[in-house]
C-alpha positions as CSV (number, residue, x, y, z in Angstrom):
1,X,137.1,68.3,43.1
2,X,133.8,67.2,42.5
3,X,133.1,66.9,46.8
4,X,133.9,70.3,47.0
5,X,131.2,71.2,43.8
6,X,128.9,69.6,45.8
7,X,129.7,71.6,49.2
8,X,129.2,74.5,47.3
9,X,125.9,73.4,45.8
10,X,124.8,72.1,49.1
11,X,125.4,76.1,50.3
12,X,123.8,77.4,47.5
13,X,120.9,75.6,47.6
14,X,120.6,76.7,51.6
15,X,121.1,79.9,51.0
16,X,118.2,79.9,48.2
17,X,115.9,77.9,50.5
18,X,116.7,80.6,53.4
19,X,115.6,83.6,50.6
20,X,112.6,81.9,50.0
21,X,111.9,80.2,53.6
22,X,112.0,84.2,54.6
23,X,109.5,85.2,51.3
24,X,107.2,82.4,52.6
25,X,107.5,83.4,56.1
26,X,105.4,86.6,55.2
27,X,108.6,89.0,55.7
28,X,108.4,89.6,52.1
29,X,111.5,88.8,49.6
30,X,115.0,89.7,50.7
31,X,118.4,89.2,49.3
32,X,120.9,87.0,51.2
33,X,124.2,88.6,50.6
34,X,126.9,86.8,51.0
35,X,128.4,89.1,53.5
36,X,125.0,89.0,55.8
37,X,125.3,85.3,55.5
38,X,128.9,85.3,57.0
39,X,127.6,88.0,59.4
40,X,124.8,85.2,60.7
41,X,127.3,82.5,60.7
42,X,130.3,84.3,62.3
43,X,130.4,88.1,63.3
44,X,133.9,87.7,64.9
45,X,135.6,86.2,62.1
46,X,134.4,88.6,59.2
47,X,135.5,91.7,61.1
48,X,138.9,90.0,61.5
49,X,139.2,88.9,58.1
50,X,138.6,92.7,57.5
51,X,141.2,93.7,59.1
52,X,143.8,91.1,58.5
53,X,143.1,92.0,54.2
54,X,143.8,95.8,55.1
55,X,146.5,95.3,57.0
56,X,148.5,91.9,56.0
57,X,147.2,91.6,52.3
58,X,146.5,94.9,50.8
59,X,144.1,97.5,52.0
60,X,142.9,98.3,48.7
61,X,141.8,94.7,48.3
62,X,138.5,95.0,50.8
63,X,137.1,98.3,49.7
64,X,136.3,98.1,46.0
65,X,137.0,93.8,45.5
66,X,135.8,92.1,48.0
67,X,132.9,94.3,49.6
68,X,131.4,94.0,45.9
69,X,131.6,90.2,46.4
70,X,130.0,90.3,49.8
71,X,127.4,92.1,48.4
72,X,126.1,89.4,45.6
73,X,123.4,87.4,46.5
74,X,124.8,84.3,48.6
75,X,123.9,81.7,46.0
76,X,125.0,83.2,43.4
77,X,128.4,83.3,45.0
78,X,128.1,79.7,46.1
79,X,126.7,78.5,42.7
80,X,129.5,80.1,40.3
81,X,132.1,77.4,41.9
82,X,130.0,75.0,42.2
83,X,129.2,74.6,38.3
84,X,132.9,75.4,37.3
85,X,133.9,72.1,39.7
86,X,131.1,70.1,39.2
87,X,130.8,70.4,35.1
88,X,134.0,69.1,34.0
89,X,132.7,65.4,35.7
90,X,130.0,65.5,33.9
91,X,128.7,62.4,32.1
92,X,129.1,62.7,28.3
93,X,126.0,61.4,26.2
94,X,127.2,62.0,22.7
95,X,125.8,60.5,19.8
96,X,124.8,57.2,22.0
97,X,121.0,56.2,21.0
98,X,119.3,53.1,22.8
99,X,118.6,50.5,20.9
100,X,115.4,48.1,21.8
């Protein structure tokens, strides 16, 4: 679980960089959606997934739930798994003081 929290924190933190590698760049600040970040990745394979939800899944599924997640900001979608998989392993400091 925890390998997985840190793939997703390993997107998250490139998709970030990317935002602010494009701010720095002089192109002023941009959003990454999530769905322009699939775009950049792989065209092919996002208008498939399109139309394999609308027709296989349910075609009410793409319109008003997933298009609203492929329009969140990229590492915001990245991060939310990413802390729900990485805090459970955690390391607990309770109540334990160091004693010189």
């Amino acid at each position: 679980m925890r390998i997985i929290g840190y793939f997703f924190a390993i997107l998250a933190i490139a998709s970030a960089s990317y935002e602010v590698w494009q701010a720095a760049a002089g192109t002023g600040w941009r959003i990454l959606s999530l769905g322009e970040f699939w775009y950049k990745i792989d065209s092919h394979s996002l208008s498939v997934s399109q139309a394999g939800v609308q027709r296989y899944i349910a075609p009410w599924l793409w319109e008003p739930v997933i298009t609203t997640i492929l329009r969140m900001p990229a590492w915001v979608v990245f991060g939310t798994p990413c802390l729900f998989l990485l805090w459970p392993g955690r390391k607990k400091f309770r109540g334990q003081r160091r004693r010189y």
